[in-house]
C-alpha positions in Angstrom: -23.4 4.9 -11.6 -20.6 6.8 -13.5 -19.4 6.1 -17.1 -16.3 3.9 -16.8 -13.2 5.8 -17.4 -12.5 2.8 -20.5 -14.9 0.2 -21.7 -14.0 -2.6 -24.2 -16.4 -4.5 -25.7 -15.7 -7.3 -28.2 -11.9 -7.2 -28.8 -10.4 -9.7 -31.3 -6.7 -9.5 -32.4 -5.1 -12.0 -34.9 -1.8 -12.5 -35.5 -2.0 -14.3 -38.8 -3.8 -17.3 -38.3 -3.3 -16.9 -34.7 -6.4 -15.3 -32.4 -4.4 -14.1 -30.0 -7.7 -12.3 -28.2 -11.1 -12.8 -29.1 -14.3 -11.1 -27.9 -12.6 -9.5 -24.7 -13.9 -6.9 -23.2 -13.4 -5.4 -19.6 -14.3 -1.6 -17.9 -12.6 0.4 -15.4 -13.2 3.0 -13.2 -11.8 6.4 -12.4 -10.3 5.8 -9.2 -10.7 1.5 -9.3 -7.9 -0.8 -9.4 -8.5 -4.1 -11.6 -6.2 -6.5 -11.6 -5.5 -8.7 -14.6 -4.6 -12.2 -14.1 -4.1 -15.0 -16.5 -1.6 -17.7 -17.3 1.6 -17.5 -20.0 0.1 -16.5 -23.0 -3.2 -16.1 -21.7 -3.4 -12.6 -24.0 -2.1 -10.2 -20.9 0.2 -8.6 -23.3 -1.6 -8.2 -26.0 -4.7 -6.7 -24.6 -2.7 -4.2 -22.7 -0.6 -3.2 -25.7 -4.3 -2.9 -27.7 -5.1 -0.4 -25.3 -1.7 1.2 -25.3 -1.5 1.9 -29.4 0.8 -0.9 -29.8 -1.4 -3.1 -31.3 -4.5 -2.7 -33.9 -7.5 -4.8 -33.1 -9.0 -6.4 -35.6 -12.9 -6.4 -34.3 -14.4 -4.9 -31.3 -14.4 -1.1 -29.8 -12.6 0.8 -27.4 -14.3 3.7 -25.3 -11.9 6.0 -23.6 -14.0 8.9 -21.3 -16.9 8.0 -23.0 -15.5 8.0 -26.3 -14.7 5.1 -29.1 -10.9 5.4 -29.6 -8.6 4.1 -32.4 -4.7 4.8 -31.4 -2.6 4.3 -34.5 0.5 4.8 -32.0 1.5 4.8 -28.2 2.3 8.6 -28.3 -1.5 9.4 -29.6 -2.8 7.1 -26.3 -0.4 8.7 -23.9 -1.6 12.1 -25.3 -4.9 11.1 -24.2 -3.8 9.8 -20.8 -3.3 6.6 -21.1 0.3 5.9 -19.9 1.8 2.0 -19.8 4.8 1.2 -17.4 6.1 -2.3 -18.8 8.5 -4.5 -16.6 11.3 -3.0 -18.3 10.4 0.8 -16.9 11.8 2.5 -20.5 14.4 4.3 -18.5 17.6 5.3 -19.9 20.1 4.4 -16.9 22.7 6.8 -18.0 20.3 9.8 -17.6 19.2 11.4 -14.1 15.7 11.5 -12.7 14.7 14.6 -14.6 15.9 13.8 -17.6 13.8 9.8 -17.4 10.6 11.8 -16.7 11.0 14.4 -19.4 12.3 11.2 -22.0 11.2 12.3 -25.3 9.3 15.3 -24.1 12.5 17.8 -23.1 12.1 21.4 -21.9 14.6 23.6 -23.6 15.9 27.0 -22.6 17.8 29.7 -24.6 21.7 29.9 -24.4 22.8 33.5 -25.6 19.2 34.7 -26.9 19.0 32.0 -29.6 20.4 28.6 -29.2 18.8 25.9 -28.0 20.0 23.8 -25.0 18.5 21.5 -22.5 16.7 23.2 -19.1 17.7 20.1 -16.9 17.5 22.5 -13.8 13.7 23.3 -14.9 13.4 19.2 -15.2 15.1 18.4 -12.3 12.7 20.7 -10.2 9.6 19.7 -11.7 10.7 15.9 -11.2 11.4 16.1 -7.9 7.3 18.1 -7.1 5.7 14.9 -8.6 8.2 12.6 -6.5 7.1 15.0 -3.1 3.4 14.7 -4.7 3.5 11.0 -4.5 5.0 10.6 -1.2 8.6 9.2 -2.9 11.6 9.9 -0.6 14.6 10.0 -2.8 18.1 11.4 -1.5 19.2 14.7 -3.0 22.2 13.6 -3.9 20.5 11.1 -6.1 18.5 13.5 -8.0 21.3 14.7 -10.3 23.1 10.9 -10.4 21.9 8.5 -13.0 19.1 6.6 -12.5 21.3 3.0 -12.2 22.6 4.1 -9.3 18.9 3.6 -7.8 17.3 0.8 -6.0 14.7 -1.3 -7.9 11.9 0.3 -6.3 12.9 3.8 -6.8 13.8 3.2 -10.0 9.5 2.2 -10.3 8.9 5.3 -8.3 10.8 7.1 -10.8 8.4 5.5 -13.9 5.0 6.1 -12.0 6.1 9.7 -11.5 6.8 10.3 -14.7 3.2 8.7 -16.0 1.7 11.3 -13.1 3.6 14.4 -14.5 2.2 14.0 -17.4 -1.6 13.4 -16.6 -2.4 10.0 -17.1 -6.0 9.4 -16.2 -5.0 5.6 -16.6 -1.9 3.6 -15.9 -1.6 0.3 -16.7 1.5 -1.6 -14.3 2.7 -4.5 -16.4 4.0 -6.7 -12.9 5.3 -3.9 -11.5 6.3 -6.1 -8.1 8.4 -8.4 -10.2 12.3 -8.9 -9.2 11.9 -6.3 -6.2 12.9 -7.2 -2.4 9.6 -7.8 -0.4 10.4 -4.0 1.5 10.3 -2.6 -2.3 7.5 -4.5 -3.2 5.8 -2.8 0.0 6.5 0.6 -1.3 5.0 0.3 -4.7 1.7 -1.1 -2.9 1.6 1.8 -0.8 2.1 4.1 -4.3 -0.7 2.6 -6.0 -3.1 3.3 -3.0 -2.0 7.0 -3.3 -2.6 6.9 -7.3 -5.7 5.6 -6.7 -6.8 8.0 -4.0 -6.0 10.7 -6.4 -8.7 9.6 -9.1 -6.3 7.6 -11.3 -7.5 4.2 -13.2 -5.4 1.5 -13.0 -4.8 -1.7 -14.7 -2.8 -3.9 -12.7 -1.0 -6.7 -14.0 0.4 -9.7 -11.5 1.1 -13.2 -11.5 1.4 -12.5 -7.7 -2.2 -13.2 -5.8 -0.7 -11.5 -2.8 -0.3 -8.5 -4.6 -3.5 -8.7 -6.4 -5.7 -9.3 -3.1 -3.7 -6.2 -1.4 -4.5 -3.5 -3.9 -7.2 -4.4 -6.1 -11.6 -4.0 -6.2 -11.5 -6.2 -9.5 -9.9 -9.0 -10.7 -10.3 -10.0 -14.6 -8.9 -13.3 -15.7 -7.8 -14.1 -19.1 -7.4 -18.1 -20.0 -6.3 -18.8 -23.9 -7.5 -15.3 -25.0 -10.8 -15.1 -23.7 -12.5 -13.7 -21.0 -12.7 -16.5 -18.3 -14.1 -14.8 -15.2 -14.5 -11.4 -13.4 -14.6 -11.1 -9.5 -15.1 -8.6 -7.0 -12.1 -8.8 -5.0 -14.2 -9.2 -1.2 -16.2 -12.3 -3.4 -13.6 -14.9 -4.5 -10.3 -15.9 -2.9 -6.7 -17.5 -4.8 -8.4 -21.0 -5.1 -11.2 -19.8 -7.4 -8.7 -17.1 -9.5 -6.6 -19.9 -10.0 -9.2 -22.4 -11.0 -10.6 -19.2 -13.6 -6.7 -19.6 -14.8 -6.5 -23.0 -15.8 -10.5 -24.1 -16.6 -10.6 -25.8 -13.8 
């Protein structure tokens, strides 16, 4: 069998003389969805943002590609392909499609030999490969229009594209179903079987069972900041997940 794409082993976080997580630890596959379940405060958040370079952990080691791993910030995980789409999407609603996916990264051409000023055609055409890449039918017209003016679930499209431009070997979806129309919600199923068919890792994050059972091979479940169960999708069903949820 492979090396997993990340391991954790033994995670503890504190906040104070709060554990927030303790001895967590989970691995994931090139190529595998795993689904991470677990009630309010269960330590979703935390775990994910430990992995992201949010967060310092306080005991415990993180392996990414085979190596241990110590990201003092999210730009150093990113650069190493790790790339986290929260519920919020981090878009800037007044800027178009190109300009969301190169946020903070901008490509900058020459005006009159020596100034610098923003390439947004070079954006806007690079965007719109990775949107063709992942099978994401977006109007024309919308591509130079600010990304408000999109629906919900292209406006998701428009995150997870981003993450692919720039090489992420794992994405982490903080609910990424959540407040979308059940035709929407279809749509970013259907992307995460492409990412996943294209060798990406992916930690999934969903208070949704439907959801969960549709796209995932794992499911990890988180109860109080511990580890409370690990399933092969085909071997459990929503009774037994929920049960793992609240120690039942």
């Amino acid at each position: 069998m492979s090396e997993p794409l990340l391991q954790i082993s033994g995670l503890t976080k504190r906040f104070g003389g709060v554990t927030a997580l303790s001895d967590v630890g989970l691995t994931v596959a090139r190529g595998e969805v795993l689904a991470l379940a677990g009630d309010n405060g269960a330590g979703k958040s935390t775990l994910i943002k430990a992995i992201a370079g949010v967060h310092s952990r306080d005991e415990g080691e993180i392996r990414f590609k085979g190596q241990p791993v110590d990201f003092a910030t999210p730009s150093d995980a990113r650069a190493a392909g790790i790339e986290t789409i929260y519920q919020d999407l981090a878009l800037a609603d007044n800027l178009d499609i190109g300009a969301n996916v190169f946020l903070g990264r901008e490509r900058f051409t020459k005006f009159l030999g020596f100034l610098p000023r923003l390439d947004r055609e070079t954006m806007r055409r690079e965007s719109e490969k990775v949107l063709e890449q992942l099978e994401i039918d977006i109007e024309t017209r919308k591509l130079t229009q600010p990304v408000r003016n999109l629906s919900g679930g292209q406006r998701q499209a428009v995150a997870i594209g981003r993450a692919i431009y720039w090489k992420a070997e794992l994405l982490i979806m903080d609910e990424p179903t959540a407040a979308l129309g059940v035709p929407e919600q279809r749509k970013v199923m259907e992307l995460i079987q492409r990412l996943k068919a294209q060798g990406v890792a992916i930690i999934f994050i969903s208070h949704n069972l439907h959801d969960i059972f549709a796209v995932s091979d794992r499911i990890l479940v988180l109860r109080r900041g511990r580890n409370a169960g690990e399933r092969a999708i085909g071997a459990t069903n929503g009774d037994e997940v929920v049960k793992m949820m609240v120690g039942g």
